[in-house]
Backbone bond lengths (Angstrom), bond angles and torsions (degrees), N, CA, C in turn:
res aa  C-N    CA-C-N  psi(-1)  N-CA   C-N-CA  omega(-1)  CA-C   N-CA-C  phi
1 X - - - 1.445 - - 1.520 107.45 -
2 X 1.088 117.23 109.24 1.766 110.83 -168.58 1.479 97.54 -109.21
3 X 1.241 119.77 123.95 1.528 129.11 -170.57 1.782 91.48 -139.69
4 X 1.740 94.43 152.25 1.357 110.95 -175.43 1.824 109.58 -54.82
5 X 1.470 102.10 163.24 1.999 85.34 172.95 1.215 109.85 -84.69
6 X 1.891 128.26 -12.10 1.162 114.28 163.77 1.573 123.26 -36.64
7 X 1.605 123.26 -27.14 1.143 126.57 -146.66 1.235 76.46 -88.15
8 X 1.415 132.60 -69.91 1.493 145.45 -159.53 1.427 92.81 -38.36
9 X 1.268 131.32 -52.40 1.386 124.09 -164.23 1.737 124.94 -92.20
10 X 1.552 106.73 -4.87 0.945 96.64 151.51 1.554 131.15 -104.72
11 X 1.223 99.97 10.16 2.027 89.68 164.72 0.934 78.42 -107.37
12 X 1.509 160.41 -39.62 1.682 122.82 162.28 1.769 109.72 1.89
13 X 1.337 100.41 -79.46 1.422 134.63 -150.38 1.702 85.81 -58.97
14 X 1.534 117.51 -62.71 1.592 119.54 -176.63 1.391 108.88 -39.79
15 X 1.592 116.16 -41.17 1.418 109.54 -159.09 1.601 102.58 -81.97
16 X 1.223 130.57 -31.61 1.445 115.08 -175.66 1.527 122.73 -58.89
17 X 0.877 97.75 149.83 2.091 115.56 -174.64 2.129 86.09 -60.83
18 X 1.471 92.32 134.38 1.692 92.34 175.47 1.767 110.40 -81.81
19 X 0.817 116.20 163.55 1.456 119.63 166.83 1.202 117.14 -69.30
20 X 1.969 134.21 137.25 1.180 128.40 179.24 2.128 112.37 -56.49
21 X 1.300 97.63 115.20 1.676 90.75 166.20 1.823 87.94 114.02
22 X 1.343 128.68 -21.41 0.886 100.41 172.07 1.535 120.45 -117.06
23 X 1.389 116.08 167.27 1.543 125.61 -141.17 1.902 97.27 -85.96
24 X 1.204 95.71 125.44 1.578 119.32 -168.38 2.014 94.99 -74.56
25 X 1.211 130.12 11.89 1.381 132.28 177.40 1.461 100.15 -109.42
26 X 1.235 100.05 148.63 1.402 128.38 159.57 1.545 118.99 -168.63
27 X 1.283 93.61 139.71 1.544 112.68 -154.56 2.015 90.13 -112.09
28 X 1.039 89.88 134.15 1.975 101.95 170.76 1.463 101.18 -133.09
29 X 1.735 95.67 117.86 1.417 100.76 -179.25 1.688 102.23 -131.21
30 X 1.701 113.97 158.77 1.519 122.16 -144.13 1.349 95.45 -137.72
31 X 1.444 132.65 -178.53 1.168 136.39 152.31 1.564 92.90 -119.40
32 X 1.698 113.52 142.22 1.323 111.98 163.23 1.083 127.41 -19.00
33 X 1.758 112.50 129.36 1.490 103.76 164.62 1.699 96.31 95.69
34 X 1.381 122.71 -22.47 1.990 105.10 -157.08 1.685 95.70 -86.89
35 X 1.803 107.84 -5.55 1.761 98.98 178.42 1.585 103.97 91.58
36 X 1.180 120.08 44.67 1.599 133.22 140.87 1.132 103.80 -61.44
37 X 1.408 132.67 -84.84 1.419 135.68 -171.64 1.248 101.26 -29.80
38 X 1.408 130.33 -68.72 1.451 132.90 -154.42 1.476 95.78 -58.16
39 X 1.350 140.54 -58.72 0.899 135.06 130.65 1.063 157.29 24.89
40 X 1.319 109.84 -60.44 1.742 128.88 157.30 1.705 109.35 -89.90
41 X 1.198 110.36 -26.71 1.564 107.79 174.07 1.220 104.55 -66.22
42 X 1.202 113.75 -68.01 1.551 118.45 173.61 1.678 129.62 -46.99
43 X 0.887 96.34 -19.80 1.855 104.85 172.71 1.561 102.17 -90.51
44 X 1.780 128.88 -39.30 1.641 137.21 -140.93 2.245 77.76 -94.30
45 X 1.516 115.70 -47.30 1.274 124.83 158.95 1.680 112.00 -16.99
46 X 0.892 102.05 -94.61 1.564 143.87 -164.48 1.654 106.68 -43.99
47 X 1.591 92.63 -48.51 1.639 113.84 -169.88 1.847 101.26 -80.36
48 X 0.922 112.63 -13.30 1.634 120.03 -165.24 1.724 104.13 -102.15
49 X 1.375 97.18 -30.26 2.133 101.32 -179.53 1.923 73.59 -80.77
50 X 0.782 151.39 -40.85 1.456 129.92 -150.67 1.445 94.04 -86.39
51 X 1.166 122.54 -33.46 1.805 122.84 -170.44 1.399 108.21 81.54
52 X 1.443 123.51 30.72 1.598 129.67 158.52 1.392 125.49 -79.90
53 X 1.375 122.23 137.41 1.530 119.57 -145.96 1.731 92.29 -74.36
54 X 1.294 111.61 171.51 1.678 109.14 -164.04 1.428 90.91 -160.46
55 X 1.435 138.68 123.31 1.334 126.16 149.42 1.561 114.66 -84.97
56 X 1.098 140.68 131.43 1.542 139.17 155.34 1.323 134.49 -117.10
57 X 1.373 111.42 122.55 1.521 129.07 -174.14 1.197 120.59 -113.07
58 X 1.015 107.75 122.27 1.830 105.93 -152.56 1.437 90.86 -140.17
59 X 1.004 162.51 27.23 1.641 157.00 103.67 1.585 104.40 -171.82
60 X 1.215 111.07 -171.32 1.623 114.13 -178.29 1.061 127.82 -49.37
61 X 1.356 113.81 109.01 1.650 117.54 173.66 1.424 109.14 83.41
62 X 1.281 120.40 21.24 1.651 142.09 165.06 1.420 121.42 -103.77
63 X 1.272 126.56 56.05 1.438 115.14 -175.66 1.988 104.51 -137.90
64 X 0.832 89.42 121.23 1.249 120.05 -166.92 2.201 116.68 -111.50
65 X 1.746 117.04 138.20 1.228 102.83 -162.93 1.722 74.92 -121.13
66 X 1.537 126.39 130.42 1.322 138.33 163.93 1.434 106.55 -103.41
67 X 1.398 112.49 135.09 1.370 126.20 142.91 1.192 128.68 -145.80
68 X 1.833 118.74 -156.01 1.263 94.87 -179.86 1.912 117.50 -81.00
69 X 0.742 128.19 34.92 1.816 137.33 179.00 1.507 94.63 -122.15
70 X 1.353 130.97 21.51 1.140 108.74 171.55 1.597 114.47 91.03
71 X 1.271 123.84 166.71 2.005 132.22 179.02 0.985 114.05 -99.99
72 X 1.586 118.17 161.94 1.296 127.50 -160.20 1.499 97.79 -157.94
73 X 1.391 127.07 120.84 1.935 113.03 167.87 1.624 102.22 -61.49
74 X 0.916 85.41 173.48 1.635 114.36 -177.98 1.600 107.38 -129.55
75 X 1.544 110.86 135.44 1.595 125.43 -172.40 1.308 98.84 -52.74
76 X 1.692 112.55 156.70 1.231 130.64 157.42 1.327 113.07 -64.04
77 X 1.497 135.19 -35.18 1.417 142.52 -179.21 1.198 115.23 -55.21
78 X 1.524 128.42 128.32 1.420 122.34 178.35 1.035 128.54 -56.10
79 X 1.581 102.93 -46.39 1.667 134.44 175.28 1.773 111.67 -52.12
80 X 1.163 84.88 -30.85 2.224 95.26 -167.31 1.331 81.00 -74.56
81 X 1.922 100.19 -71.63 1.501 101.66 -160.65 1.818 126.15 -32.56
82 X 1.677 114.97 -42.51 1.001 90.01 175.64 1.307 140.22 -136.47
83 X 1.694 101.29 46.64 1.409 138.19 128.81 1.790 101.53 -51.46
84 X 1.293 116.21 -71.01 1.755 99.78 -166.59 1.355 117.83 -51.87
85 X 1.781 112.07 -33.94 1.611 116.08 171.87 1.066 125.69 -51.29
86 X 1.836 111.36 -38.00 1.669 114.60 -172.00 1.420 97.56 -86.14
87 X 1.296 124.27 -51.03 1.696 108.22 -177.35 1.182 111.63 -54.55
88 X 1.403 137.54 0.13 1.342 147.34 145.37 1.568 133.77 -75.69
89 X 1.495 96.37 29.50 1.811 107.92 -158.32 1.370 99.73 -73.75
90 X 0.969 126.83 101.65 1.671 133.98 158.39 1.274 116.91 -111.61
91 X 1.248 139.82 156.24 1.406 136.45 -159.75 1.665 96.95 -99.69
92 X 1.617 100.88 -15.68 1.609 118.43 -159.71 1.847 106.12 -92.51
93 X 1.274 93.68 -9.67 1.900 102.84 -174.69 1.589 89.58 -76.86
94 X 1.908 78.27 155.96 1.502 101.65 178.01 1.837 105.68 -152.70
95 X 1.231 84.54 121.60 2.009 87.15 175.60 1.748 95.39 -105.46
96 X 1.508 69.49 136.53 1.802 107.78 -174.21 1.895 98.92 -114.22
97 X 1.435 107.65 136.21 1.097 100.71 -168.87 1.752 94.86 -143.40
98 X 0.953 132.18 142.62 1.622 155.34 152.15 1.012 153.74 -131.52
């Protein structure tokens, strides 16, 4: 899978412990075509040989919770949905979105 080293260096960046006080989000945004997707494959990849929990949403009525026990969809309900995310509180989760 040959991906840019930008990629390498930003789950670098995902994997470090955050600093107390600062905000455990980060958002990566693309214009069509600049290789987000490739991107999120390659990170949703990567994150799945490790067995780190992963949510992925990949268009309507596609959202899915991976870890290492294997995937599971996730409800259409907002309310369910994120009730199932928080009973999923790991400091180590990461929602992947497309």
């Amino acid at each position: 899978f040959m991906v840019r080293d930008e990629y390498k260096l930003f789950d670098e960046f995902l994997q470090k412990p955050r600093i107390a006080g600062e905000s455990p989000n980060t958002l990566l945004l693309g214009h069509p075509g600049i290789g987000t997707t490739v991107w999120l494959t390659y990170c949703l990849l990567h994150r799945m040989s490790r067995g780190q929990k992963t949510a992925l949403f990949c268009g309507k009525g596609k959202k899915f919770l991976i870890s290492g026990d294997g995937a599971r969809s996730l409800p259409d309900d907002i309310t369910a949905l994120q009730n199932a995310l928080l009973k999923e509180n790991n400091s180590d989760r990461l929602i992947l979105y497309d």
